[in-house]
C-alpha positions in Angstrom: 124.0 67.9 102.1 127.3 69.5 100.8 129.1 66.3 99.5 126.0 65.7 97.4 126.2 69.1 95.7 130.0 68.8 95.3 129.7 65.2 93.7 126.5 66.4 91.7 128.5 69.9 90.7 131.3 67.4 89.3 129.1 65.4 87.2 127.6 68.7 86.0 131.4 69.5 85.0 132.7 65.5 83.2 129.1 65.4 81.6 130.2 69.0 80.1 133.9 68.0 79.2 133.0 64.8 78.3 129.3 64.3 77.3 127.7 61.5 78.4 130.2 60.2 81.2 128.4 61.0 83.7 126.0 57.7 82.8 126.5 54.3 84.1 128.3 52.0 82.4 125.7 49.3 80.5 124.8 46.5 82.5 126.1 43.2 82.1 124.4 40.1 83.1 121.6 39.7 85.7 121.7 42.2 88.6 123.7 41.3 91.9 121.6 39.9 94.5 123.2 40.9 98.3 121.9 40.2 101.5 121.2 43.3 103.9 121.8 41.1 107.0 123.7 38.4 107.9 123.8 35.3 105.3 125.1 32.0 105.4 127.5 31.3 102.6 127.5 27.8 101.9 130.7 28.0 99.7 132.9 29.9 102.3 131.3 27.9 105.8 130.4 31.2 107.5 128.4 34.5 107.6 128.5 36.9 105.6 127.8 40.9 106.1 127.9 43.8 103.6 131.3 46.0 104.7 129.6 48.8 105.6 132.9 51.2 104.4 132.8 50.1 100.7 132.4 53.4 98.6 130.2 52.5 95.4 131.5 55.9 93.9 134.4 54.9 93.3 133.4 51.8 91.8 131.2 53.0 89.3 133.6 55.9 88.5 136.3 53.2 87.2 133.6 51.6 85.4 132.2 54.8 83.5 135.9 55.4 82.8 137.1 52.0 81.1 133.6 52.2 79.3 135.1 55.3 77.7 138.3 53.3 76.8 138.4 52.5 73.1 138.6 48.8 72.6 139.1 46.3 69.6 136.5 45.3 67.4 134.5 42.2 69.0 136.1 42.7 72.1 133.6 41.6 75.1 132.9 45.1 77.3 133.2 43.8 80.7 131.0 45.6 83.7 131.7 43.4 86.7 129.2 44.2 90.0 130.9 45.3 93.1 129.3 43.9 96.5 132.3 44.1 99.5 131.6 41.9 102.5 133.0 40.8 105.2 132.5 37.3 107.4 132.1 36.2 110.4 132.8 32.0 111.4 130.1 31.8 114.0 126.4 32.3 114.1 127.6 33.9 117.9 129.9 36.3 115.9 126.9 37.0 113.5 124.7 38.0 116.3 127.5 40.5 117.9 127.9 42.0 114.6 124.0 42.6 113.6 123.4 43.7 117.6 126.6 46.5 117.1 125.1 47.4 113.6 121.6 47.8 115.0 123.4 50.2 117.5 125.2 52.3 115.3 122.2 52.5 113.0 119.9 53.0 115.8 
């Protein structure tokens, strides 16, 4: 509603100051692959979850702005992926956390 025509009225604006800002940054490497639900990380022993408070905004704003930055010639333009998430140790845990989810979602 109201936050999306405030953040797509300030786009509006940086693409006008700034012309073409207001795109994402270019890709680098294969796309992130993350798990909606619960996962089991082999590397870290327990569950993972995507942290439902992560703002992506803010994430790609950063990017957008040190794609702008000027940078030496043959300098590597790095666009790392963002994925927050959270774990859990137990498979019990896991299942408490996907039941509250489910709830909140419901």
């Amino acid at each position: 509603g109201e936050t999306r025509a405030q953040r797509k009225a300030l786009l509006a604006k940086l693409e006008e100051e700034a012309p073409g800002s207001s795109r994402p940054p270019p890709p680098l490497g294969p796309k992130l692959k993350v798990a909606a639900g619960p996962a089991w990380q082999k590397a870290l022993a327990r569950y993972s979850f995507l942290f439902p408070g992560a703002d992506v905004a803010v994430v790609r704003t950063s990017q957008r702005a040190l794609a702008r930055q000027p940078r030496r010639a043959g300098e590597p333009y790095l666009t790392p992926q963002f994925g927050a998430s959270f774990t859990v140790a137990s498979a019990r845990s896991a299942a408490m956390v996907a039941l509250a989810g489910a709830l909140f979602n419901a």
